[in-house]
MARPA-612058 format. One line per 8 residues: for each residue x, y, z of C-alpha. Coordinates in steps of 0.001 Angstrom, whole numbers, plus 524288, in hexadecimal, padded with zeros to 5 digits. Each point is the difference from the previous one (the first is absolute). Example, Ala and Ser with C-alpha at 12.3 -4.5 7.8 and 13.67 -1.06 7.14 Angstrom:
REM MARPA-612058
8300C/7EE6C/81E78 | 8055A/80D70/7FD6C
***
This chain:
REM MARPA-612058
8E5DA/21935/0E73C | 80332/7F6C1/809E4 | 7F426/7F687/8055C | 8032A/80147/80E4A | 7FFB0/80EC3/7FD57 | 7F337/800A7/7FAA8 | 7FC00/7F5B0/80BFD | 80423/808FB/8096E
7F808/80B3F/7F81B | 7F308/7F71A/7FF2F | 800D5/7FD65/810A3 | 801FB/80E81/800F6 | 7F3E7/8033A/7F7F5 | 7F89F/7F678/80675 | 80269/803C5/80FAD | 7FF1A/80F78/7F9A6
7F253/7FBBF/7FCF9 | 7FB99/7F8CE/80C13 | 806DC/80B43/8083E | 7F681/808FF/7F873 | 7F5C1/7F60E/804D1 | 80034/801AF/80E32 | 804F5/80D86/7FEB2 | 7F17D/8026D/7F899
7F873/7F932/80A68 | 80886/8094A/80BAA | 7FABA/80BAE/7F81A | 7F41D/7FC97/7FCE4 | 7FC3C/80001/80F59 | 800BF/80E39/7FFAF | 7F8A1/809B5/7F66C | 803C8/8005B/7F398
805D7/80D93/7FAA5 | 7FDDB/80117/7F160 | 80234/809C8/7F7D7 | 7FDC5/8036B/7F223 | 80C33/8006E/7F5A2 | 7FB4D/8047F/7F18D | 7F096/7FF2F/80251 | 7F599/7F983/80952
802FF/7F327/7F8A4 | 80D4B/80109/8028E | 803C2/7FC75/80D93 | 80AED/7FD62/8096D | 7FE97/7FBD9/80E7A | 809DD/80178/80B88 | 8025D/7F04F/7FE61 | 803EA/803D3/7F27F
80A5E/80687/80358 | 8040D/7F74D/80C1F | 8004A/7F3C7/7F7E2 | 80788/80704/7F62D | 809DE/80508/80958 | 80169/7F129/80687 | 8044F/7FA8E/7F452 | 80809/8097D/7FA50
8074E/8001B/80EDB | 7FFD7/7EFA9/7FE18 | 80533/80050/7F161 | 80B6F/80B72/802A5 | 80362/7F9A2/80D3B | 8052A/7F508/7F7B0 | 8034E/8044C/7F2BF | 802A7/80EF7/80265
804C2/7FF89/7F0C2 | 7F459/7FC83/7FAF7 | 7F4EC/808E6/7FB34 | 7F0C3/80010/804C4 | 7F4DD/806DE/7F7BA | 7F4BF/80154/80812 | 7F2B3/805B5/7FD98 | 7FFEB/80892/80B96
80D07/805FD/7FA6A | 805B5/7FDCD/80E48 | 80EC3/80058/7F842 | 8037A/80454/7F488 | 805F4/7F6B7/7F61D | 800FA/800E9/7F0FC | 7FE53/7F0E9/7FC63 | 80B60/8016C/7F5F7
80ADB/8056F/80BAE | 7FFBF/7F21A/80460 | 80279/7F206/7FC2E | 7F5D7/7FA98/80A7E | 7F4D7/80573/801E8 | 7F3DA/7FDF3/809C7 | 7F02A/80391/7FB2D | 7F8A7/80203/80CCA
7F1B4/8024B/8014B | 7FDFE/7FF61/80DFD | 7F096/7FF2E/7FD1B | 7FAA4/7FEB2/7F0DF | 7F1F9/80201/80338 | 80096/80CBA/8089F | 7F1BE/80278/7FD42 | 7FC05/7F25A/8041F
807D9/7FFC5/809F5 | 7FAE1/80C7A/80477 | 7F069/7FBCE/7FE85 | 800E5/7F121/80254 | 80C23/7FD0B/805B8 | 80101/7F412/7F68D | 80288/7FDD5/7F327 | 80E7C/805B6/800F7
80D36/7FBA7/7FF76 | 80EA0/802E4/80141 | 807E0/7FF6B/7F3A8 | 80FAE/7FEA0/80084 | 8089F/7FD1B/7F46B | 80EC8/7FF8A/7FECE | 804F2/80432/7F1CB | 80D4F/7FD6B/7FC28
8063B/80804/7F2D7 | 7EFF5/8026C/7FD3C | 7FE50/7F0D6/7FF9F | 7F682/7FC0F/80D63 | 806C1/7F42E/80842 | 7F4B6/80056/80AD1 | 7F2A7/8027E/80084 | 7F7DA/7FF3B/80BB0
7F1A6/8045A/8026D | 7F7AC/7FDAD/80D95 | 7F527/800DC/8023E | 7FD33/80189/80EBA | 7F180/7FD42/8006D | 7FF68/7F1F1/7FBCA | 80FCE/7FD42/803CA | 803C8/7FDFB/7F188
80D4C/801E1/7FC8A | 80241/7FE14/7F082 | 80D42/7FF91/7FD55 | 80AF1/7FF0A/7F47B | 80E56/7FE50/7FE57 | 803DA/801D9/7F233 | 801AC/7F283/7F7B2 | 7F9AE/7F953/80CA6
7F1F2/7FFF2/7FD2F | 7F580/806D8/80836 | 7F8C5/7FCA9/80C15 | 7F3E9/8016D/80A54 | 8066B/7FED5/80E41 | 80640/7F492/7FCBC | 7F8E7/7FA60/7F3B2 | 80370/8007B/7F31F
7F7D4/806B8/7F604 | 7FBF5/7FC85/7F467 | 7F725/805A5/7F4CD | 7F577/7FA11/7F7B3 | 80503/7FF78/7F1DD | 7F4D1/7FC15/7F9CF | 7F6BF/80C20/8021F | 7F763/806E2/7F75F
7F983/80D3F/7FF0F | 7F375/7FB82/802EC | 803A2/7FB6E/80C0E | 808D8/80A33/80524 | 7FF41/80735/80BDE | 80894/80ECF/7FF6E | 8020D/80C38/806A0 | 8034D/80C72/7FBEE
80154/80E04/80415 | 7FBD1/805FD/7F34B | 7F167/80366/8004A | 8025A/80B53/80A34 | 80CC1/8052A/7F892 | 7FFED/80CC2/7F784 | 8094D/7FC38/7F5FC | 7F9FA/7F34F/7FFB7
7F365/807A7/7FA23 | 805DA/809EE/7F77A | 807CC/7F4FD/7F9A3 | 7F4A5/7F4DE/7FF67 | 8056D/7F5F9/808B3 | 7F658/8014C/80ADD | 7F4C0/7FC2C/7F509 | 808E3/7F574/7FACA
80211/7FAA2/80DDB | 7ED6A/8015A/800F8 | 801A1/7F7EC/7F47B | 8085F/7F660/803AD | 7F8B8/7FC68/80DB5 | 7F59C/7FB54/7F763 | 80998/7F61A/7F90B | 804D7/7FBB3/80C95
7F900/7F88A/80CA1 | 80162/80C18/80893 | 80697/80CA5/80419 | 8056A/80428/80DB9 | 805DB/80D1F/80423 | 808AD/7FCF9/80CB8 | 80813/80D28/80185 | 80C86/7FA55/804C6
808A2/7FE9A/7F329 | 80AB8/7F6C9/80751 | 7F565/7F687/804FF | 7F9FB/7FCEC/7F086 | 80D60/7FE15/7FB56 | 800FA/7F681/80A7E | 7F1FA/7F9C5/7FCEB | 80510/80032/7F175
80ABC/7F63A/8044A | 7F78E/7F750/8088B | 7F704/7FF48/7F61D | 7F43D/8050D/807A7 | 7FECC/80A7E/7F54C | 80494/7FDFF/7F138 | 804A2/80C76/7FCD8 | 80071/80F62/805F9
800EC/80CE2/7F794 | 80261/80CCB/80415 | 8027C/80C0B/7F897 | 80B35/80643/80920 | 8072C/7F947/80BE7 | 80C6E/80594/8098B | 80AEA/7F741/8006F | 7FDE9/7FC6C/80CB9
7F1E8/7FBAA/7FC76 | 804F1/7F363/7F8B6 | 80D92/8006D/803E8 | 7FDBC/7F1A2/805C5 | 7F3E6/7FD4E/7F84B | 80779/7FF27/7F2C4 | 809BA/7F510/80689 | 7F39B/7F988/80507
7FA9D/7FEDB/7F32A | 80A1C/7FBE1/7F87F | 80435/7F547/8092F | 7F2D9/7FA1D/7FDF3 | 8025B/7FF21/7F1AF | 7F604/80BE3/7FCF8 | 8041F/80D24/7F688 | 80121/80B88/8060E
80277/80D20/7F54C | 7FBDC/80E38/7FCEC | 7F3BA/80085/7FAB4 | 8055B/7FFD6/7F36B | 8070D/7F595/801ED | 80D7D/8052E/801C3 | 80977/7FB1C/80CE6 | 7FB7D/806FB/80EAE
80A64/80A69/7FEBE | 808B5/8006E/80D0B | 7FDBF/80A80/80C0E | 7F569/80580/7F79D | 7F08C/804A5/7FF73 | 7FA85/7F595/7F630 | 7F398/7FA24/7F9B4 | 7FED1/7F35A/804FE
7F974/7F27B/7F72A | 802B0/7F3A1/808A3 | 7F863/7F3EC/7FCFC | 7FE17/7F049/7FE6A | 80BBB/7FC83/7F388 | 7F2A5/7FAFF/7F9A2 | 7F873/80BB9/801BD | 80C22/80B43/7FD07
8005E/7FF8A/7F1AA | 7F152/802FF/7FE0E | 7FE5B/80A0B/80A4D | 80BFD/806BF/7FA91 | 7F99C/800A7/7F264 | 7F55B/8032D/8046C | 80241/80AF2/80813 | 808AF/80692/7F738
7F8E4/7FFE7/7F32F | 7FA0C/80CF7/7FAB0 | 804E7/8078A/80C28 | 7FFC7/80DFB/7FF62
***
């Protein structure tokens, strides 16, 4: 890959996501239309869809051979059709979004060959942009980022998604993750996958688990993290497989080892 390519992919991902920004605030002085998609949990809004649509329109307008996997499935693209490959989630955090209007965030990614080159994730709310060419470290607006190395259980602070998750019962990790908050300084449930990948990085939280993610969920987040020196795997420790659904283990390089031992022994 050439740098300036990936340079001009980064200041695409970035004025994608603060299009999104005032396209968000346009919408958001009319009614919101939401609907449901699988359940009452599992919503989509008409800005959704609009923010999807802007940056697919923004990403084909300049590179009509590259691919885009969105969640709102506004084009269809199989991930392996295409050497370059965009993850868009116009808004990880739908429900918060829909109840708060905080606490969400775009997510945009650039893959090439099932390697990502870019990683951006924006949060609106509080105007923070974290941000990460590959090989180029990660960054806050225009701060680097860099993690605590030195951390220990005792004094982390995680999220996770498991302890309302079905298979996370049947197979004991939702237990495993009651019985880890107690070895740790404290829990938080966020709902916006993208944004505690990015937290992960900035070191704001020390690790985030979650039983079953979309591609686009941590599309960016997994660049984020590993620019900031963290691990990011499957829960069982194997590489995030590319364009896929996967189990997600991303945490402080101190903290990974344990937590993946942990969580794995005597599963079901």
């Amino acid at each position: 890959m050439q740098n300036t390519e990936i340079k001009e992919w980064g200041l695409l991902a970035k004025h994608c996501a603060r299009s999104a920004e005032k396209l968000i605030e346009d919408m958001l002085s009319r009614p919101l239309e939401v609907t449901y998609k699988s359940s009452a949990s599992d919503l989509v809004t008409s800005v959704d869809r609009a923010v999807e649509q802007m940056v697919i329109d923004e990403i084909i307008k300049k590179y009509p051979e590259h691919g885009v996997l969105g969640e709102e499935g506004l084009v269809a693209c199989k991930p392996s059709d295409f050497d370059t490959v965009w993850m868009v989630d116009p808004i990880d955090g739908t429900t918060n979004f829909v109840h708060q209007q905080q606490n969400y965030c775009i997510s945009i990614a650039a893959y090439h060959k099932g390697v990502c080159q870019v990683g951006a994730v924006y949060d609106p709310t509080r105007k923070e942009l974290f941000y990460a060419e590959r090989g180029g470290g990660v960054f806050l607006n225009d701060s680097p980022l860099q993690v605590e190395r030195n951390k220990e259980m005792k004094e982390a602070l995680w999220s996770t998604s498991l302890f309302w998750n079905r298979r996370a019962m049947k197979s004991g990790l939702s237990e495993k993750a009651q019985r880890l908050a107690h070895r740790s300084r404290g829990v938080r449930v966020y709902g916006v996958a993208a944004l505690e990948l990015a937290y992960v990085a900035a070191g704001r939280l020390d690790a985030y688990i979650s039983l079953g993610l979309n591609p686009w969920d941590y599309g960016a987040g997994l660049l984020l993290v590993q620019e900031a020196g963290c691990r990011i795997t499957t829960l069982d420790g194997n590489e995030v497989p590319f364009g896929e659904r996967s189990s997600i283990l991303a945490a402080n390089p101190n903290l990974y080892d344990f937590l993946l031992e942990f969580l794995t022994e005597h599963l079901v």
